[in-house]
DRENVEX-310287 format. One record per residue (C-alpha): residue in three letters; x, y, z. Coordinates in Angstrom, 3 decimals. Layout:
// DRENVEX-310287
@res = ALA	x = X	y = Y	z = Z
...
//
This chain:
// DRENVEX-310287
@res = UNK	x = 0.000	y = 0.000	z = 0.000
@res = UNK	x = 0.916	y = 3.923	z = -0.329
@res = UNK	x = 1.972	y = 4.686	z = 3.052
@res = UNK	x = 4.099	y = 8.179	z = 1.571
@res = UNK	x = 2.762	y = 9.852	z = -1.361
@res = UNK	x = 5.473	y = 11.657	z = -4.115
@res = UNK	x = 5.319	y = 15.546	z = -3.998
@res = UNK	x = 7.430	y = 18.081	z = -6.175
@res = UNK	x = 9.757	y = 19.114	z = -4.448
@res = UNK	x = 10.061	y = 22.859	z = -2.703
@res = UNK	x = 13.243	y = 23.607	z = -5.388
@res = UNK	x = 11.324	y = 21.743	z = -8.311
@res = UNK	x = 8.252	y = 24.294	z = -7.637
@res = UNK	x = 9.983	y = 27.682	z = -7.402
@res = UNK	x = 12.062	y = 26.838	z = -10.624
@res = UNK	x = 8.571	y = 25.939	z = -12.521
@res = UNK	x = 7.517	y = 29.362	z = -10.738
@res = UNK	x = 10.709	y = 31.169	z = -12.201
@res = UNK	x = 10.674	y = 29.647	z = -15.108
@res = UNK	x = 7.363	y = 31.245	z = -16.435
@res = UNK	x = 8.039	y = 34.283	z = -15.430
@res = UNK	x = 11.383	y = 35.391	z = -15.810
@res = UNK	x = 13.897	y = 34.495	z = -18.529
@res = UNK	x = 16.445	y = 31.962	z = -16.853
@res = UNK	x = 20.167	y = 31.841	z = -18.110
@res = UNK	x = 20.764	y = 28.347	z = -19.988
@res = UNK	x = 22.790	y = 26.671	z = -17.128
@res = UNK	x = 19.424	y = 27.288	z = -15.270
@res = UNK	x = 16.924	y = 26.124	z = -17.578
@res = UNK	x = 19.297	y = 23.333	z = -17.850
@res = UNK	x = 19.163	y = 22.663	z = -13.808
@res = UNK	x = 14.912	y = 23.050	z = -14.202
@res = UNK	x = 14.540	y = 20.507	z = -16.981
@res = UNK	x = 17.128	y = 17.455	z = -15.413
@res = UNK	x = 14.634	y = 17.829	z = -11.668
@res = UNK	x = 11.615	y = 18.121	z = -13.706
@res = UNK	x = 12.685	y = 14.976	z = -16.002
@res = UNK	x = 13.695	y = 13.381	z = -12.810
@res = UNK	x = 10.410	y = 13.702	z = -11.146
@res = UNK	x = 8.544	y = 12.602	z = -13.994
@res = UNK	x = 10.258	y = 9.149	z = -14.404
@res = UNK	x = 9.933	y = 8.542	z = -10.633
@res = UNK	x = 5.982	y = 9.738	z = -11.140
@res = UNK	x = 5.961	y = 6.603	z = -13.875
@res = UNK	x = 7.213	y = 4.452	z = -11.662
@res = UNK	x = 5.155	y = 5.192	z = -9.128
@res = UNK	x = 2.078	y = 4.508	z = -11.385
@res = UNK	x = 3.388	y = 0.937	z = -11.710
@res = UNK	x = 4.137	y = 0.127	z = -7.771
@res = UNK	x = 0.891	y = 1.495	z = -6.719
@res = UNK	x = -0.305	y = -2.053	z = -8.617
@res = UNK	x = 1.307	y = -3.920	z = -6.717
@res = UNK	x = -0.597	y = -6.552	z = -4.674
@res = UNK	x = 1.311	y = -7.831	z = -2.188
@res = UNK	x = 1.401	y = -6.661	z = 1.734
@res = UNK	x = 3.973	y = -3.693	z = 1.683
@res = UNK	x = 4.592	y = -0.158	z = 2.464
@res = UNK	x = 5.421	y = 2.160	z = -0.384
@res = UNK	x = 7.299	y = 5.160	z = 0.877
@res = UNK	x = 8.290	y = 7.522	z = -1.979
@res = UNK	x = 10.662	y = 10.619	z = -2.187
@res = UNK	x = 12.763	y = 10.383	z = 1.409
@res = UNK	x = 15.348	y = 12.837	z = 2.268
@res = UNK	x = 16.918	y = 11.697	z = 5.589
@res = UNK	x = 19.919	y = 13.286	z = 7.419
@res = UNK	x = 22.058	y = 10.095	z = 8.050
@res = UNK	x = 25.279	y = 10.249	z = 10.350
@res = UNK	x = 25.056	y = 14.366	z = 9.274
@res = UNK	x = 24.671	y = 13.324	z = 5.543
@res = UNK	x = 22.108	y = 14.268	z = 3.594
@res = UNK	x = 20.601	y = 11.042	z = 1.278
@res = UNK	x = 17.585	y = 10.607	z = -0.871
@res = UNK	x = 15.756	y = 7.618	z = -1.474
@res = UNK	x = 13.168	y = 7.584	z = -4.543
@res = UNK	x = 11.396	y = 4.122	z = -3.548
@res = UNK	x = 11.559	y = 2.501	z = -0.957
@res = UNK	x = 9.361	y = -0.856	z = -0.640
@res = UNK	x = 9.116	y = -2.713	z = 3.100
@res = UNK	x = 7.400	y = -6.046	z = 2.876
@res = UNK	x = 7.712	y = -8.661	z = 5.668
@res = UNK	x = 11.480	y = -10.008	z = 5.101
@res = UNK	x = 13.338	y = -7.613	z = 2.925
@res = UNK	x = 13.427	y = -3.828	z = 2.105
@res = UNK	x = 13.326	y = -3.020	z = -1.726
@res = UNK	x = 15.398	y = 0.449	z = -2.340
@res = UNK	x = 14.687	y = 1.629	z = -5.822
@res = UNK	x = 17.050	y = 4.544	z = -7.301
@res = UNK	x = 15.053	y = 5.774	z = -10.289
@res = UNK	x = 16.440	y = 7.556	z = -13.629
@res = UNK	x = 14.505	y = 8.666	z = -16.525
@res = UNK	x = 17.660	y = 8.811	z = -18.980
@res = UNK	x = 16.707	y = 8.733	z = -22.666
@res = UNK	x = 18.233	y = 7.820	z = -26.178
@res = UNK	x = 21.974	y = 5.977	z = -26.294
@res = UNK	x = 24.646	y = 5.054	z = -23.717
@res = UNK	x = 27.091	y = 2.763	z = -23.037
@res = UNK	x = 29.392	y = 1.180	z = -20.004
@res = UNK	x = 32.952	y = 1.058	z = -19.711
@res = UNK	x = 35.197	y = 0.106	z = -16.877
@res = UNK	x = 32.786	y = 0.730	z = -13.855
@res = UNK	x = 31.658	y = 3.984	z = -15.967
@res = UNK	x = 28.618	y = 5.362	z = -17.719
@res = UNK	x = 28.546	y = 7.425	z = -21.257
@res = UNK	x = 26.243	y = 8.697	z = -23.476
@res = UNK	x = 26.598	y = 7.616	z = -26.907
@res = UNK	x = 28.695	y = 10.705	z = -27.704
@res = UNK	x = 31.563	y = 9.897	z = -24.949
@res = UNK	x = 30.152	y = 12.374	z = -22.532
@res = UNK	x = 30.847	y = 10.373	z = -19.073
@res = UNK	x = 28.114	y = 10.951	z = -16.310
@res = UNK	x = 28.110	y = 9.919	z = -13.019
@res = UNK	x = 27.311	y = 6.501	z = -12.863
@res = UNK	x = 23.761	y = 5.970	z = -10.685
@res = UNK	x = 25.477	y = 2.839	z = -8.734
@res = UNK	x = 27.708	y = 5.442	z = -7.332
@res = UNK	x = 24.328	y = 6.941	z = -5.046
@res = UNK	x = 23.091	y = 3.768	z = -5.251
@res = UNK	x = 25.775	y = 2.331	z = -2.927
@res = UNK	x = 26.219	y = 5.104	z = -0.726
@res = UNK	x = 22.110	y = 5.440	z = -0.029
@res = UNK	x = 22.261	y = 1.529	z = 0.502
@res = UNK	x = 24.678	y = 2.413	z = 3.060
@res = UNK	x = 23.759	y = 4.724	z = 5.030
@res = UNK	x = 20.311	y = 3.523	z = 4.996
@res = UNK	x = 21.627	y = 0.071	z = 6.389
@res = UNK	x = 23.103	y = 2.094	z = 9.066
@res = UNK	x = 20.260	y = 3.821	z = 9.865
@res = UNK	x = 18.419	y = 0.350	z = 10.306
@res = UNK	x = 20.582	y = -0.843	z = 12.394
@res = UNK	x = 20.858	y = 2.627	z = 14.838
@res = UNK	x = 17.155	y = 2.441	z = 15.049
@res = UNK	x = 17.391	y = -1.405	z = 15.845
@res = UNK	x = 15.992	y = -2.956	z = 12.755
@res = UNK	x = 17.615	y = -5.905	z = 11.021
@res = UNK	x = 16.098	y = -5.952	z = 7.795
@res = UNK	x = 18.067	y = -7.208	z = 4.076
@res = UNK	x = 18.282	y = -4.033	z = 1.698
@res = UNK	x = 18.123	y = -5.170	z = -2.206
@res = UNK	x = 19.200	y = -1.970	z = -3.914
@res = UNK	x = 18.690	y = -1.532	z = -7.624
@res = UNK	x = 18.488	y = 1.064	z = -10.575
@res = UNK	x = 15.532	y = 1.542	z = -12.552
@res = UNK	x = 15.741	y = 2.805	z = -15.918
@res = UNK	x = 12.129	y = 4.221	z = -16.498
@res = UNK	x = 12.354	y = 5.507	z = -19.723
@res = UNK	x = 11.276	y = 3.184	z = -22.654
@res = UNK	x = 13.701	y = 5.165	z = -24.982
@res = UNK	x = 16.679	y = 4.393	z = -22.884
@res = UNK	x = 19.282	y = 1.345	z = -24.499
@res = UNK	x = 22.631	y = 0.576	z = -22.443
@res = UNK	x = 25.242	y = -0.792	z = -24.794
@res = UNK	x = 27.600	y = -3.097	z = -22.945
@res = UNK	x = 25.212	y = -3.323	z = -19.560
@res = UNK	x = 26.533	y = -5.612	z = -17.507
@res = UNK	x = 24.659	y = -8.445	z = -16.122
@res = UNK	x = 26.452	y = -8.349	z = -12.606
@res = UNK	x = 24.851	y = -5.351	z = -11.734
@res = UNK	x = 21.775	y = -4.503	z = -10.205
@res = UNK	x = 20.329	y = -2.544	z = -13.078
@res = UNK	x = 16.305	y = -2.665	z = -13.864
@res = UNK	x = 15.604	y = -1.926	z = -17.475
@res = UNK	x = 12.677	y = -0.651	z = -18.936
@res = UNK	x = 11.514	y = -4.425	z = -20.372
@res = UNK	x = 11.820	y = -6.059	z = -17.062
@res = UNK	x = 9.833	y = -3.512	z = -15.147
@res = UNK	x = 6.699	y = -5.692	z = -15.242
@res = UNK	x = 8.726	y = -8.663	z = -14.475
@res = UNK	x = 10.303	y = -7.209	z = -11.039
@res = UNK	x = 7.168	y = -6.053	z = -9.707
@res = UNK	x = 5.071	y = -9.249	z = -11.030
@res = UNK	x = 8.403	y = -11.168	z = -8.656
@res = UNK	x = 7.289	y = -8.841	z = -5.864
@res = UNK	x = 3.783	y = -9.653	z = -5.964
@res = UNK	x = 4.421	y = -13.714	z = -5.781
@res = UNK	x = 6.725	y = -13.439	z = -2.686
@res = UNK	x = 4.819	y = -14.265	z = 0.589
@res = UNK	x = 4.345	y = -11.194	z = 2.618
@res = UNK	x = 2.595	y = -10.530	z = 6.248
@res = UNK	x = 3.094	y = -7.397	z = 7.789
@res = UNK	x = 3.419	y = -6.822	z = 11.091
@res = UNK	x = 3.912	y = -4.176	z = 13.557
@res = UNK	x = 7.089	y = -3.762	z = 13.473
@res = UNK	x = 7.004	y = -3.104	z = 9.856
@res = UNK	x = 4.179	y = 0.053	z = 10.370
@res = UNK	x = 7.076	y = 1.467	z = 13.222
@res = UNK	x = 9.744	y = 1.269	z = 10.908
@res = UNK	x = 7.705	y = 3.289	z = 8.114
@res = UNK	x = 6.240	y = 5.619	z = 10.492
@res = UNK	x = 9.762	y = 6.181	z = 12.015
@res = UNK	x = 11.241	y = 6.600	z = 8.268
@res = UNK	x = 8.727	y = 9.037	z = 7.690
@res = UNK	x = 9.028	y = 11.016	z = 10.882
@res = UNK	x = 12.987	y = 11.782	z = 9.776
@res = UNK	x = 12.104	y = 12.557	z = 6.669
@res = UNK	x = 13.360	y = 16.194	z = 5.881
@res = UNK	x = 11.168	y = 18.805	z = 3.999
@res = UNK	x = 14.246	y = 20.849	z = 2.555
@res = UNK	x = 17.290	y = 19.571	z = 0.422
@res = UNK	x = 20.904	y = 21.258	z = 1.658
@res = UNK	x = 21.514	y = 20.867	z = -2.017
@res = UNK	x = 19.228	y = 23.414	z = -3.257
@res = UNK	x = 20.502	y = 25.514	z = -6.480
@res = UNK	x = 18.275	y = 27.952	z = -7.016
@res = UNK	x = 18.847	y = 31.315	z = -8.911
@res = UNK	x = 18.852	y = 34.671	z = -7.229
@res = UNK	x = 15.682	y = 36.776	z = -7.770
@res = UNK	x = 14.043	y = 39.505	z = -6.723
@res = UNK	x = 10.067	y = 40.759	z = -6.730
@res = UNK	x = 11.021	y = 43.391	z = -9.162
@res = UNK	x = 12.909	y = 40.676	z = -12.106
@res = UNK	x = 9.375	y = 38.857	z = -12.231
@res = UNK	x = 6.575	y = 38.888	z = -14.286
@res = UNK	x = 3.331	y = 39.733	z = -12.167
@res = UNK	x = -0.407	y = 37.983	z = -13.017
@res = UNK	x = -2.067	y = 34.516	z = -12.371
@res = UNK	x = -0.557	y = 31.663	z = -15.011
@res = UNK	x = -2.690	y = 29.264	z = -16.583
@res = UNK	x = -2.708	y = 26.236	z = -14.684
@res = UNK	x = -2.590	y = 23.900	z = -17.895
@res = UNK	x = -0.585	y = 25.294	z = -20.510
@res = UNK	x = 1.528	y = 28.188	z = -18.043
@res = UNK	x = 0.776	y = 31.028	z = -20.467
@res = UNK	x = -0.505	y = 34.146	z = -18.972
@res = UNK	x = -3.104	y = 34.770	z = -21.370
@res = UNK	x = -6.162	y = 34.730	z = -18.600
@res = UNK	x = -9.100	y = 37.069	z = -18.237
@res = UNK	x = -11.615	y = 37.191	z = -16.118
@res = UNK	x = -15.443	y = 36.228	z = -16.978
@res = UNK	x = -17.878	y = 36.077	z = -13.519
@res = UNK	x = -16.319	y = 33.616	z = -11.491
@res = UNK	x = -14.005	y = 32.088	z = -13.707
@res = UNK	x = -10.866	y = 32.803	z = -15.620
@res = UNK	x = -10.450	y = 31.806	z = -18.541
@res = UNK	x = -7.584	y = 31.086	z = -20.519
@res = UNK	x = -7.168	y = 32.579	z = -24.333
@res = UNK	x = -4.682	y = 30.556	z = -25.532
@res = UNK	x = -5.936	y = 27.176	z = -24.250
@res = UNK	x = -9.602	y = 27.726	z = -23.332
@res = UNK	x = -8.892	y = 26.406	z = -19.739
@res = UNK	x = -11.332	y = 27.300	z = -16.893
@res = UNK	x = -10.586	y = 27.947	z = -13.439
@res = UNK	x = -12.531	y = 29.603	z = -10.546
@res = UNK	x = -10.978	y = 32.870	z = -9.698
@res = UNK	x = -10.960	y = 31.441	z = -5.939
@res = UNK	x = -8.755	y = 28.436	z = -7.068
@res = UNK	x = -6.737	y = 30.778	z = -9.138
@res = UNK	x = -5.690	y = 33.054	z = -6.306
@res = UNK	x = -5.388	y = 30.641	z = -3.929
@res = UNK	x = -2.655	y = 28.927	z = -6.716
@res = UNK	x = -1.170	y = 32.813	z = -6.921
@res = UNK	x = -1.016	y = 33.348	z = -3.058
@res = UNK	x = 0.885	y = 29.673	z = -2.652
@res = UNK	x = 3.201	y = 30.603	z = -5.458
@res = UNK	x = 3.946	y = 33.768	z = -3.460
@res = UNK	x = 4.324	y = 32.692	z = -0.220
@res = UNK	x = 7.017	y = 29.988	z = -1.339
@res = UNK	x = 8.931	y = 32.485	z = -3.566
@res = UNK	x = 8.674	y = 35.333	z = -1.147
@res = UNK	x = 8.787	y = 33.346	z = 2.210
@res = UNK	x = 9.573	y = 36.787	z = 4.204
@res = UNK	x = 6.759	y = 39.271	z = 2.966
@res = UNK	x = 3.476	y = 39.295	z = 4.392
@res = UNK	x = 0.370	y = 38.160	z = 2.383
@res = UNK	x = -1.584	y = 41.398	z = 2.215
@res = UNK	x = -4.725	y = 42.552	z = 0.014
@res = UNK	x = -2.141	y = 44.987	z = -1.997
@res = UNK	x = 0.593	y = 42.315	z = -2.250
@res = UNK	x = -1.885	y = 39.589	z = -4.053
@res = UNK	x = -3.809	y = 42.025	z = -5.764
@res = UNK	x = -0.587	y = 43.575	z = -7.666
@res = UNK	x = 0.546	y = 40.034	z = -7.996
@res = UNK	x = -2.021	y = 38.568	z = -9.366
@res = UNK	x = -2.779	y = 41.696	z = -11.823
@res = UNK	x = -5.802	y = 40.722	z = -13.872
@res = UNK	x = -8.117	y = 40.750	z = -11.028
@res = UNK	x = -9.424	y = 44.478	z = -10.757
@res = UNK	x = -11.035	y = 44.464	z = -7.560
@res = UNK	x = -8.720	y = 44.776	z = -4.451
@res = UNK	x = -12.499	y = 43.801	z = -2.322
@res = UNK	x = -12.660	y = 40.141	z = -4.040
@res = UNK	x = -9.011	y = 39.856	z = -3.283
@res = UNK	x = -9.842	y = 40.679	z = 0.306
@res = UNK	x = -13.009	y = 38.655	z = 0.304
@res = UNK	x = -10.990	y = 35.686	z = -0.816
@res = UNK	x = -7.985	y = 36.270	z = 1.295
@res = UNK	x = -10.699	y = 36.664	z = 4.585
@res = UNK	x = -12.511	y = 33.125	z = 3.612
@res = UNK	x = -9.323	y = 30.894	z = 3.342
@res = UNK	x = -6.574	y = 32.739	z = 5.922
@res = UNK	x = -6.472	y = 33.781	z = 9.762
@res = UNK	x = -7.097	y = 37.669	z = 10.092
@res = UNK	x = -3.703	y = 39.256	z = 11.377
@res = UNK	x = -3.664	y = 43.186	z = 12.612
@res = UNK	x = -6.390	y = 45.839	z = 11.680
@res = UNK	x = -7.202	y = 48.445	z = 8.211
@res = UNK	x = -3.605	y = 48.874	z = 6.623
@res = UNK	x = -1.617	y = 46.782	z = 9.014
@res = UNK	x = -4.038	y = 43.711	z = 8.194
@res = UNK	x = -2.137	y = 40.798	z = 6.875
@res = UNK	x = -2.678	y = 37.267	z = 6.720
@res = UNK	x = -1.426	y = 33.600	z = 7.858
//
């Protein structure tokens, strides 16, 4: 069972945010596309473990602070005898392996997945055993992507391939499996350390004045909304949104990017732009948020 849904992360949501509205240097872009690649091959995998039959908790996306390093896991799998960590890459097109390395097609050498592999299986076995659990890891890569082919793959290492996806998980599903409670207090403890926050972070500097101000379309990003009653509406795409919904997307995406100012009427009415009237802004803001201070001093949490 799903015992820890997948979120984007907090750096994977304020580069979408830049993204759309302000032009990012290539070496940026670059950084946005490789997380949000990332986090849609581990979103395909989750698709296919969320079939799986068998007793066992599925914890997804853990970043735990482990003997003061910082480690993610993408999958992790506990049924009743062994833990099942899954590292997860959505590589595409041509590569090959060479001496212990990895290399796209064109010679480019990148850093070969076992590497974090081995080092999560690690520390995660020493986790286990600080927290008194004696449990056998099986580590292994998935390669998500059906366009991915490694030349030269080795068949000594634990490497998942897109063709024998089905195959692992259907070998999952026929191995006897009881839970018990130890197994819930080892998830609930894994989840409990789990940190919000990456160390790793490599965001671009910005400021309130380098970005584009008004509410985004929620399906195609463009900007291209006007208002109509209720709803806004989208020009380019024809989506629909309630204005409620909308601002309530706005006021998240300003609150993450601007963690230190205050969510005021003024601040989400010039930020969201399109919506003339500062008392539906207020109306909104009053409905969904705790009432902080009085006239201009009122803010909201």
């Amino acid at each position: 069972m799903l015992y820890k849904a997948r979120t984007k992360s907090k750096e994977l949501l304020i580069m979408e945010f830049l993204n759309a509205r302000m032009d990012l240097s290539n070496k940026d872009k670059q950084y946005y596309y490789s997380l949000k690649k990332g986090y849609e091959g581990e979103v395909l995998f989750d698709v296919l473990t969320e079939k799986l039959q068998c007793e066992c908790f599925i914890l997804n996306d853990l970043l735990l602070n482990i003997n003061n390093t910082t480690v993610q896991i993408d999958t992790l799998i506990i049924t009743s005898g062994k833990i099942y960590l899954f590292e997860v890459k959505n590589y595409e097109g041509d590569y090959y392996y060479e001496s212990d390395k990895l290399f796209k097609i064109t010679k480019s050498e990148i850093i070969n997945p076992l590497y974090q592999l081995s080092r999560s299986n690690y520390l995660l076995r020493q986790l286990l055993l600080n927290l008194g659990f004696n449990f056998q890891i099986d580590a292994s890569v998935v390669f998500i992507n059906p366009n991915f082919t490694l030349y030269q793959a080795p068949l000594d290492k634990p490497f998942i391939f897109p063709t024998q996806l089905n195959q692992c998980l259907d070998k999952l599903n026929t191995n006897p499996s009881k839970l018990i409670s130890k197994h819930k207090k080892l998830a609930d403890k894994l989840i409990s350390l789990h940190i919000t926050e990456s160390p790793y972070q490599q965001l671009p500097s910005y400021d309130y004045d380098q970005l584009r101000r008004g509410i985004t379309c929620v399906q195609c990003k463009s900007f291209s909304i006007y208002i109509e009653g209720r709803k806004c509406i989208c020009k380019e795409c024809r989506h629909e949104e309630l204005v409620t919904a909308a601002v309530m997307r706005s006021v998240k995406e300003f609150k993450l990017l601007f963690p230190d100012h205050r969510i005021t009427t003024n601040a989400i009415h010039e930020w969201c732009h399109v919506i003339p009237s500062k008392k539906r802004i207020r109306r909104i803001l009053v409905n969904n948020f705790n009432q902080v201070g009085d006239r201009q001093w009122t803010y909201y949490e």
